[in-house]
N, C-alpha and C positions, 0 to 999 in steps of 0.2 A: 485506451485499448491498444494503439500502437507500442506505447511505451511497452505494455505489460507483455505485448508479441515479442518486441524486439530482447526484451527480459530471455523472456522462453527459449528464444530462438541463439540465444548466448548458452542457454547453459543445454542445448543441442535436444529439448525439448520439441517432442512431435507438434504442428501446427495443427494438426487437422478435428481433433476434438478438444472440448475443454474439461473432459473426465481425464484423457491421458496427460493434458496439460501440468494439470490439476496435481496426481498422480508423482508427476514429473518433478515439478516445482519440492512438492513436500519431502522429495527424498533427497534433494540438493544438499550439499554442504551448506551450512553458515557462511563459511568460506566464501564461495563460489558463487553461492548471493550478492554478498556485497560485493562482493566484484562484479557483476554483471549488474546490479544497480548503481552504482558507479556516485560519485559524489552530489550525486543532485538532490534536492529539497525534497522530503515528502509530502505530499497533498492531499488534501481528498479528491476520492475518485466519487464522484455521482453517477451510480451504475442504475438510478430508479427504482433500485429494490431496497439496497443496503441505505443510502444518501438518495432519497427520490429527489431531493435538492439540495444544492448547495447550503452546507450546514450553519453559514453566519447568516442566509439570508433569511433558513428555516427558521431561525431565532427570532428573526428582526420579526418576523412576519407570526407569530405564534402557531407556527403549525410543526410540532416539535409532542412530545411523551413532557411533561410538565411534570410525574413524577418520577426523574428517571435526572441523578444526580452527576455532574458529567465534570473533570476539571482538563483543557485541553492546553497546553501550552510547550512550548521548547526554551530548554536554557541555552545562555550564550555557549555552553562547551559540551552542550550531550549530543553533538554529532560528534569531534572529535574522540568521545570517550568508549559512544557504541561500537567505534570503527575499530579500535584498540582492546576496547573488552564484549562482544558480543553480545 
């Protein structure tokens, strides 16, 4: 949640609801995204609705959509390439 404030708050997005945040965000450059997410790792966010838990733990534990076909992984050079090509 900070992270995604401090996001908002870069790209001079209102703090005070998450419709205008919302709003905000969507109308952003590409641009102006990456730049205000700046080179750090992406992760999962566990917000309890979307990820009600941590998704490798979901697995481990079978409480997960079982028909529901999923492949998640990063290559050694697709940050470098989204950063260069969008």
């Amino acid at each position: 949640l900070e992270r995604s404030h401090s996001i908002a708050e870069q790209l001079n997005c209102p703090s005070s609801e998450n419709e205008s945040i919302l709003q905000c965000l969507r109308q952003a450059s590409v641009h102006d995204l990456i730049v205000a997410f700046g080179d750090d790792a992406a992760s999962s966010v566990v917000d309890g609705y979307f990820f009600p838990s941590y998704p490798p733990l979901s697995i481990q534990q079978g409480r997960y959509n079982s028909n529901i076909s999923m492949i998640v992984g990063l290559n050694q050079h697709e940050m470098p390439l989204c950063l260069i090509y969008p």
